[in-house]
C-alpha positions in Angstrom: 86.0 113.2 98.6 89.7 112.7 99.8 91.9 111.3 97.6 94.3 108.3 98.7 97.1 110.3 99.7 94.8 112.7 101.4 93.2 109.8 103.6 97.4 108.4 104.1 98.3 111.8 105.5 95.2 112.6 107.4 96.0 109.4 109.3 99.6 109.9 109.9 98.1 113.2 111.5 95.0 112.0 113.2 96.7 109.4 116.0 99.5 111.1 118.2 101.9 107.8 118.1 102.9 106.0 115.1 102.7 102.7 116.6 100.3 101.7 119.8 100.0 97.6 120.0 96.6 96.2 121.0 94.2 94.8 120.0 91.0 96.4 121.7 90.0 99.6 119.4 90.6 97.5 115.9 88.7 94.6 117.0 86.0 97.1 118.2 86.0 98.9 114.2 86.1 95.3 112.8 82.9 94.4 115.0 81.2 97.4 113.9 82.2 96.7 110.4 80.7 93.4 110.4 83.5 91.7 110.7 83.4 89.5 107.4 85.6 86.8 106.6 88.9 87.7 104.9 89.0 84.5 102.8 87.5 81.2 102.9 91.3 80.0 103.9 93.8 82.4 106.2 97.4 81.7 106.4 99.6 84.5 108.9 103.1 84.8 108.4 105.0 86.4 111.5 108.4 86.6 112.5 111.6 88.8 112.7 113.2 88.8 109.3 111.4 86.6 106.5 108.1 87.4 106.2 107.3 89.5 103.0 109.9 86.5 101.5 108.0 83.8 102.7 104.2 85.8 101.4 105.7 85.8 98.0 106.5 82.6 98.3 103.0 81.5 99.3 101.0 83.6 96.9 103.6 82.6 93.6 102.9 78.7 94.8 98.9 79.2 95.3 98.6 81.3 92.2 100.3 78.9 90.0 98.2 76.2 91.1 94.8 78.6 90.1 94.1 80.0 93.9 92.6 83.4 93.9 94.9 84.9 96.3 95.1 87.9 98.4 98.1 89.4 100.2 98.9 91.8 102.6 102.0 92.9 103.6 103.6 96.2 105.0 105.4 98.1 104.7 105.4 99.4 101.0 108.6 100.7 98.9 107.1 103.1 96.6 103.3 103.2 96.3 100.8 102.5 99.6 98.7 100.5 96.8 101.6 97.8 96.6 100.3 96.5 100.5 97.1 95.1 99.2 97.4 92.5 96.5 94.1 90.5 94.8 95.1 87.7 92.2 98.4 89.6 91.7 97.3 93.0 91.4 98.0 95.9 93.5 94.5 97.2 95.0 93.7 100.7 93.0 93.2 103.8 94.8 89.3 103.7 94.2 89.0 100.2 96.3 91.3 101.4 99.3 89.6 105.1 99.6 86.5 103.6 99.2 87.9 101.2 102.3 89.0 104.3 104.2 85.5 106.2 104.2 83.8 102.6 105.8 86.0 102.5 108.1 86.0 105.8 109.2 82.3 106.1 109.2 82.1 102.8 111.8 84.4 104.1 114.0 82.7 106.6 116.0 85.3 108.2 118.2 87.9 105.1 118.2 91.2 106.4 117.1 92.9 104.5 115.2 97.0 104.1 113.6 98.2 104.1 110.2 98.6 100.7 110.1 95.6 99.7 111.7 93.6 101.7 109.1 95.6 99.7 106.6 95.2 96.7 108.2 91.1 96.7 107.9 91.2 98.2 104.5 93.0 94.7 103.4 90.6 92.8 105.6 87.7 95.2 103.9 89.0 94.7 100.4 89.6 91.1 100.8 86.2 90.0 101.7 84.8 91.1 98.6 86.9 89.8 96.6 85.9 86.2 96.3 89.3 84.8 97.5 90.1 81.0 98.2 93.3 82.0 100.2 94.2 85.3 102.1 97.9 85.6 103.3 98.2 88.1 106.0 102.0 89.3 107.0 102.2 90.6 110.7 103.5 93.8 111.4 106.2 95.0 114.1 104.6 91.7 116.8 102.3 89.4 117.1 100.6 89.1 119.9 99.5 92.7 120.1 99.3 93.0 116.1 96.3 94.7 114.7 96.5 91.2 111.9 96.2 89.2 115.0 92.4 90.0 115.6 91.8 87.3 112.7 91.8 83.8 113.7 94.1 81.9 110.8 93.7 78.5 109.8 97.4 78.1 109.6 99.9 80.9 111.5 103.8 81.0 110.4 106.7 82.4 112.4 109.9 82.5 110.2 112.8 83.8 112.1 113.3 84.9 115.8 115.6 87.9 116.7 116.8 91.1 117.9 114.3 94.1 116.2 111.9 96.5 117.7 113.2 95.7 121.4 111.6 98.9 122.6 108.4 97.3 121.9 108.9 93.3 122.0 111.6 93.0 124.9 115.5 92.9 124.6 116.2 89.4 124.1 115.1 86.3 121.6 112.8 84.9 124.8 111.0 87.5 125.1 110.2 88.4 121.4 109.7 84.9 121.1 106.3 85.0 123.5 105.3 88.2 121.7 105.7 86.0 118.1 103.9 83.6 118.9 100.8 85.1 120.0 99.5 84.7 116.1 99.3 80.9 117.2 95.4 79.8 118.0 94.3 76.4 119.5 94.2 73.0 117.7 95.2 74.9 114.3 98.9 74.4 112.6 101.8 76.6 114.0 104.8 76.8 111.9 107.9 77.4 113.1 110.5 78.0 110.3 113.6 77.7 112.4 116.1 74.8 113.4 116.9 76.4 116.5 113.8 78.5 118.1 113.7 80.2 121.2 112.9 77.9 123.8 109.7 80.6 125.0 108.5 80.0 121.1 107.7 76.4 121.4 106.4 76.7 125.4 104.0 79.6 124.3 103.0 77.3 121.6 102.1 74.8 123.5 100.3 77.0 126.3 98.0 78.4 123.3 97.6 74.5 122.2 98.4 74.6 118.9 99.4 72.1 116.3 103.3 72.5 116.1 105.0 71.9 112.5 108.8 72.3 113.2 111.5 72.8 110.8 114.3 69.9 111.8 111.4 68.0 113.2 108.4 67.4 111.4 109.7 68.9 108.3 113.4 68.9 106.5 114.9 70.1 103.6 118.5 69.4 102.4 120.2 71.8 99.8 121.9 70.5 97.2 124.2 72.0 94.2 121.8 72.0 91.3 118.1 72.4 93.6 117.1 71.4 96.8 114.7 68.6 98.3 111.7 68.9 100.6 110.4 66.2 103.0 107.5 65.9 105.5 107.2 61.8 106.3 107.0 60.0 103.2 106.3 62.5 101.3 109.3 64.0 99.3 109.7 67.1 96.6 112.9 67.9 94.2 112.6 72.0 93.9 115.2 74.4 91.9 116.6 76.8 93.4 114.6 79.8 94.7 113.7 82.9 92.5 114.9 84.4 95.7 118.9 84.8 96.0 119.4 84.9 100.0 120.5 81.6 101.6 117.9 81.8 103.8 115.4 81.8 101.1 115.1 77.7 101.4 114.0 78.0 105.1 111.4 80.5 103.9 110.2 78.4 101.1 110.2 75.4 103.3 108.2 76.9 105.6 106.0 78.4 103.1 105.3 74.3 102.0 104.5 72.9 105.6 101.8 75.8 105.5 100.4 74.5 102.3 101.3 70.6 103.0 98.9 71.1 106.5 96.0 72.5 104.4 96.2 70.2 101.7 93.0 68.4 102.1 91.5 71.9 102.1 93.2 73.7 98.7 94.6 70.3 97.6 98.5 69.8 97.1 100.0 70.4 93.6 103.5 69.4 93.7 103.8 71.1 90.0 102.7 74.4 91.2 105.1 74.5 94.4 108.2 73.4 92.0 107.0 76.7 90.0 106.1 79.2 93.0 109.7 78.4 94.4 111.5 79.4 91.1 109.3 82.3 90.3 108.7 84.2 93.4 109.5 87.5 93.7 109.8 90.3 96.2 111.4 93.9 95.9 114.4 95.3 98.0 115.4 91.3 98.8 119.1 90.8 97.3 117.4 92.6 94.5 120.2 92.9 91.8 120.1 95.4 88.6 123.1 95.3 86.0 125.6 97.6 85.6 128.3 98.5 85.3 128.1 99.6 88.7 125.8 96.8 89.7 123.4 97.8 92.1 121.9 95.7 94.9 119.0 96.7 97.1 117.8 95.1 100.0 115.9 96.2 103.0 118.2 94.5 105.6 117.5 96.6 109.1 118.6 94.4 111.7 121.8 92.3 112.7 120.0 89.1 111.7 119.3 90.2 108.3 122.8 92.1 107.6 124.4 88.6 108.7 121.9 86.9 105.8 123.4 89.8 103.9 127.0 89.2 104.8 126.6 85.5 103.7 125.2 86.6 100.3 128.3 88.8 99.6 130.8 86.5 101.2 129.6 83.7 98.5 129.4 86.5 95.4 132.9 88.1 95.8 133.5 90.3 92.5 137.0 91.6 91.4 136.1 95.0 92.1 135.0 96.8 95.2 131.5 96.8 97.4 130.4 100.1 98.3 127.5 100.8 100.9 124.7 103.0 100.6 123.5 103.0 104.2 121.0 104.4 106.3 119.0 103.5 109.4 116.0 104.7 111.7 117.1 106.1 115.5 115.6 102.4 117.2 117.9 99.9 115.2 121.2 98.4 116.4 123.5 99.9 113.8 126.8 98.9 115.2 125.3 94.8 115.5 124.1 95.7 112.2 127.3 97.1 110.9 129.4 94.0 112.1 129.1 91.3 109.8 129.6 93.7 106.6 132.7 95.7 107.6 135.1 94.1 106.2 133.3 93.3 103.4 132.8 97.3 102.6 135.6 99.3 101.1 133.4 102.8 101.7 130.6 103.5 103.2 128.1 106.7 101.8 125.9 107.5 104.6 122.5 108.7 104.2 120.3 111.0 106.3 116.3 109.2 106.9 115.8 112.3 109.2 113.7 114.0 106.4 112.0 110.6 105.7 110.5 109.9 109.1 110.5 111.1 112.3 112.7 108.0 113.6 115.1 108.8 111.2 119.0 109.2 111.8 120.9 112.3 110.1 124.0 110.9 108.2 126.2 112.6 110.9 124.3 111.0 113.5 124.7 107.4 112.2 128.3 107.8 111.4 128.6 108.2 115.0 126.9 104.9 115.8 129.5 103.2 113.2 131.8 100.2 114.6 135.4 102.0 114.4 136.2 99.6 111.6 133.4 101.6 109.3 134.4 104.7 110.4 137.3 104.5 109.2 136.1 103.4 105.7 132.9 106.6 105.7 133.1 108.2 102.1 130.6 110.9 102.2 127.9 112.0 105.0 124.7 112.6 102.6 121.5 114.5 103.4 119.5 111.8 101.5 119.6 109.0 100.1 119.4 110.1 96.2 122.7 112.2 96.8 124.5 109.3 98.0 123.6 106.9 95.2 124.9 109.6 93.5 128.1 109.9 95.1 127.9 106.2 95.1 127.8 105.7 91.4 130.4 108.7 90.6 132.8 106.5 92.9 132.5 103.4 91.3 134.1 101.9 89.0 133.0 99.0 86.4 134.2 96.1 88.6 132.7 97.3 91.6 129.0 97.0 93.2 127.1 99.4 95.3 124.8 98.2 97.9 122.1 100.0 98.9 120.0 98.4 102.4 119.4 99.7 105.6 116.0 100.3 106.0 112.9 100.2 103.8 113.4 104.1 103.2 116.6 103.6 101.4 115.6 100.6 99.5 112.6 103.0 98.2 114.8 105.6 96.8 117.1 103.2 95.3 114.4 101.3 93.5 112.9 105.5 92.5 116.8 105.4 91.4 116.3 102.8 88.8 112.9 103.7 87.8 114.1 107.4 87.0 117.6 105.6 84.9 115.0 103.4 83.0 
């Protein structure tokens, strides 16, 4: 019998591309599987930047108010068990082998991705697990996603932008119609934005779905203290959210309308929103650990999420000095992600993800890609990403921070980082 990392890397070597949208070969496994019902209630959260935020979010709210809750979400930071949750609980490594070898056995000669063997061990897993509610995060589209081939009772989109353009089309249009392909007929679309895509909200109403709109059939208003909720009459004071980004509200808020639409199906328990809000919490997001040096991690990998980023740092200033711990896969915009943080950067460590994956930029190559106002500030090139921390933390002194974002690879070792201190 294969152990868990056995079936991981036998996957990795068993499809020739790491990513192939469509849904034709998973729907065809999930038939053969007998496609059972995730959960008596599905909620799907899509979108560019937001997502795992705005699952934390929904599962903290629903678990406070005594939902058994599942939640998948990709990718992981340190263990592949951390992408299946059941009533808070990371799935063990007997439940997701024991996945695998179904799977593998109904698939005949369908190949099949990494993610997509992910994806149905969740769906698998969940189905026996007696859940009221299963929140499913999309993966790199919508449309084409291997989440997509379940029909949700309620389908989020947080954020539209620039990511994966090799794959969803090279402007907010066009990522837009891929995005909202998780939407389904007559059932509650929720769009977490003020200011969508115009192709969002046209492709929503092509598909004929029920459109909740932030701005329009939903508000909230930020205050100093906490922050208020509204849909109609119906109003809610929250505290601030356990998340630190700004963008955190429109998450939350998005994750409410989600739960406000079902209400007459889970109920509506103002008590355990107010507490899901505070409490939520999600690794690598603004993710701050004392020092001195502080450290932040966060897995900010496109220009819309280093500007959330930029915001975050322009509204904590600290007497000392910020110091970057960077690195990036070979697809992502590093000079539009670069942008908004250079001149809140005093030195940048670059680190090489080429050993990490085989998208991954060299140190040497991504200094290259810098804007020229980086450049100038480089500190260090770095094979990896533990040897920059390092050289990170031997810069810095007790008034400064070191950042560490970039991509989910460097947010992994930076978390292994504290771990390892600990």
């Amino acid at each position: 019998m294969k152990t868990l990392q056995e079936w991981l890397d036998w996957q990795l070597r068993m499809h020739p591309r790491e990513i192939e949208l469509g849904l034709d070969r998973v729907r065809d496994v999930w038939v053969r599987l007998g496609a059972p019902a995730p959960a008596a209630t599905v909620i799907t959260v899509g979108g560019t930047n937001g997502k795992g935020s705005t699952v934390g979010f929904l599962e903290a709210m629903l678990a406070a108010g005594g939902h058994r809750v599942g939640a998948f979400t990709s990718p992981h930071l340190i263990r592949y068990n951390e992408r299946v949750r059941v009533a808070g609980h990371e799935a063990d490594d007997e439940a997701l082998v024991a996945a695998f070898e179904r799977i593998e056995a109904a698939r005949g000669e369908i190949p099949l991705t990494y993610f997509e063997f992910g994806t149905l061990a969740a769906l698998l897993i969940f189905a026996t697990s007696h859940l009221d509610v299963a929140i499913l995060e999309v993966g790199l589209g919508g449309r084409l996603d291997a989440v997509n081939i379940v029909d949700a009772d309620v389908a989020i989109v947080t954020t539209i932008d620039l990511d994966h353009q090799d794959w969803l089309g090279n402007d907010r249009e066009l990522i837009a119609r891929e995005k909202a392909g998780i939407f389904r007929a007559e059932r509650p679309a929720i769009i977490g934005e003020i200011d969508p895509p115009r192709t969002l909200l046209a492709e929503a109403s092509r598909i004929g779905a029920r459109v909740i709109a932030a701005g329009v059939d939903y508000r909230y208003e930020v205050a100093n203290r906490g922050w208020l909720w509204q849909s109609g009459s119906l109003s809610l004071q929250l505290p601030r959210p356990g998340l630190a980004a700004p963008c955190q509200y429109a998450n939350a808020a998005a994750a409410i309308a989600a739960l406000f639409v079902l209400r007459e199906r889970i109920g509506w328990q103002a008590e355990a929103i107010v507490h899901g809000v505070a409490h939520a919490q999600v690794a690598a997001r603004i993710q701050r650990f004392p020092g001195p040096p502080e450290l932040i991690v966060d897995v900010a990998h496109n220009p819309q999420a280093a500007r959330v980023l930029a915001e975050w740092l322009s509204r904590n200033p600290i007497s000392g000095r910020t110091i970057a711990v960077y690195g990036a896969l070979a697809d992502k915009d590093v000079g539009g992600i670069v942008a908004p943080l250079q001149d809140l950067i005093s030195h940048w460590h670059l680190a090489g993800l080429d050993t990490d994956s085989a998208r991954g930029l060299d140190a040497r190559t991504l200094g290259a890609r810098l804007t020229p106002e980086a450049s100038a500030r480089i500190a260090g090139h770095h094979a990896e990403v533990r040897s920059a921390l390092r050289a990170a933390r031997d810069e810095a002194g007790e008034d400064d921070r070191i950042i560490a974002f970039g991509s989910f690879f460097v947010a992994a070792a930076a978390l292994a980082s504290v771990r390892r201190d600990d």
